[in-house]
N, C-alpha and C positions, 0 to 999 in steps of 0.2 A: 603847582600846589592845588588851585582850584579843580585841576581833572579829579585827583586824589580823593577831593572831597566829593564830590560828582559820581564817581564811579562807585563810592562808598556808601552812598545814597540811594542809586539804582540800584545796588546787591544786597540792602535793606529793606528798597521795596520788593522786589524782588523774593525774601523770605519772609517780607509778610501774607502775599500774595499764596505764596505754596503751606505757609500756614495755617490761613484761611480754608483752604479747599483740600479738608481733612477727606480721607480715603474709607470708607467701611470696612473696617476689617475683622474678617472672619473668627469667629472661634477655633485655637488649638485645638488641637483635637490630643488627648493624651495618650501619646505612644511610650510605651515602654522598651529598655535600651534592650532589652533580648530578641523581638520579632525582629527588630532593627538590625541587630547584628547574625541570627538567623538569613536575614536577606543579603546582606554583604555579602555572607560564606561562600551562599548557594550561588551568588551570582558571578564571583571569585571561581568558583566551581567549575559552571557555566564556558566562564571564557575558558580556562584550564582544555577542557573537554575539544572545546572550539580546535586551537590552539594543536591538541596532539591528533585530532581529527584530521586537519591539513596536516601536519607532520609525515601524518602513517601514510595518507597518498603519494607525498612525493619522494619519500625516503628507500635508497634501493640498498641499505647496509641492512643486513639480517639481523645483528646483532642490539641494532638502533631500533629497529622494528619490533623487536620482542618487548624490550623496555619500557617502548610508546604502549605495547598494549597493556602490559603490566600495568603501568602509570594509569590507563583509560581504566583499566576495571576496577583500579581503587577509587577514582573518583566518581566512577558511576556506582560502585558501592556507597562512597561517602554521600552523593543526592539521595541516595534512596531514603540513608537515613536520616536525614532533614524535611524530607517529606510528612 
């Protein structure tokens, strides 16, 4: 029982101490949710692009290759226009 109390004391001191020794914390800076999700898309995009770029190297079906590029020119259409 005495530990109990003892450990319960340390873990008091404890957040007193990190209470004490507050942090400066910067100003928000106000972002709005559309740059925000602008940048998801693009970077959603991004990997996509990555992604059918290894594809088209290693893929030796023609019919898969055609697809990958399709897929690649929509989405380098789709960056342009997020630019």
């Amino acid at each position: 029982m005495a530990r109990g109390w003892e450990s319960k004391s340390v873990e008091g001191q404890i957040e007193e101490s990190v209470g004490k020794k507050k942090v400066p914390v910067a100003p928000a800076r106000h972002i709005t949710a559309k740059p925000v999700r602008i940048s998801r898309e693009r970077e959603a995009l991004l990997l996509a692009k990555i992604r059918i770029v290894k594809d088209l190297e290693t893929t030796e079906n023609p019919r898969y290759h055609q697809f990958l590029e399709s897929s690649l020119a929509a989405i380098e259409k789709q960056l342009s226009e997020t630019e």
